[in-house]
N, C-alpha and C positions, 0 to 999 in steps of 0.2 A: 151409828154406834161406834164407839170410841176401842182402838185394836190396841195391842201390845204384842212386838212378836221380842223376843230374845234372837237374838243374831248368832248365827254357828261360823266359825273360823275367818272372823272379819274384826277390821279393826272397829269398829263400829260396833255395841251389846244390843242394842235395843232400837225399834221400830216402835215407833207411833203413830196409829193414823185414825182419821175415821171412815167408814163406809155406809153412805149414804145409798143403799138401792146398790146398783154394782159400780157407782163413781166414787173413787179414791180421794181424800180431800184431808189439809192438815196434817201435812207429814213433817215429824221430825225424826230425827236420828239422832242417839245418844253416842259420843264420841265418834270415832272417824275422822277423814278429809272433812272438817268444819265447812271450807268455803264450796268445794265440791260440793260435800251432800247437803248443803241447803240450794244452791244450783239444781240439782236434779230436781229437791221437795220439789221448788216452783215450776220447775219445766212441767213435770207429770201431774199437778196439781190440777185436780178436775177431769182427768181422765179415768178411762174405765179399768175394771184389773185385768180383762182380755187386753188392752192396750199397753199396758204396766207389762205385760208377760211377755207380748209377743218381741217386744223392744229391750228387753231387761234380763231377760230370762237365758242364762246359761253365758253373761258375762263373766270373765275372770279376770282374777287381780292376780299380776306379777306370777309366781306360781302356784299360787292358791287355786282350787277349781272352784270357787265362788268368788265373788264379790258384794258391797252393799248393794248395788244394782241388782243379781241376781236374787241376793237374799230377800229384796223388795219386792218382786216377784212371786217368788215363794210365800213371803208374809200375808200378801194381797190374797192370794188365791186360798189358804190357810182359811181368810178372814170369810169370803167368797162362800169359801164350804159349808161352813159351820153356820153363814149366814140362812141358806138354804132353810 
């Protein structure tokens, strides 16, 4: 099933991804680090949102207390719940 998250205090507004069962797949991100965050998509590409979280989860950018890495995290697990 195909996500949408809206991103909070990132350069970066939107997450898109699908979640297949609890594997994350087809990620893109709207604005941001361009060459960055399509680097991460395909790093995490096909991984689980337990794996998304444990590795991503409570990064920060510069002095922000998030990042898209965190926020990706979050989104996953967003998606996770609701999947339920």
């Amino acid at each position: 099933m195909e996500y949408n998250y809206q991103t909070k205090d990132t350069c970066s507004s939107n997450i898109k991804f699908d979640l297949e069962g609890d594997i994350v797949k087809n990620i893109v991100f709207t604005g941001g680090c361009n060459g960055n965050l399509k680097a991460m998509s395909v790093l995490v590409d096909g991984w689980t949102t337990d794996q998304i979280e444990e590795k991503c989860k409570g990064i920060q950018c510069g002095r922000r207390k998030t990042s898209c890495a965190d926020q990706l995290a979050q989104a996953v697990r967003a998606a996770a719940e609701e999947n339920k």
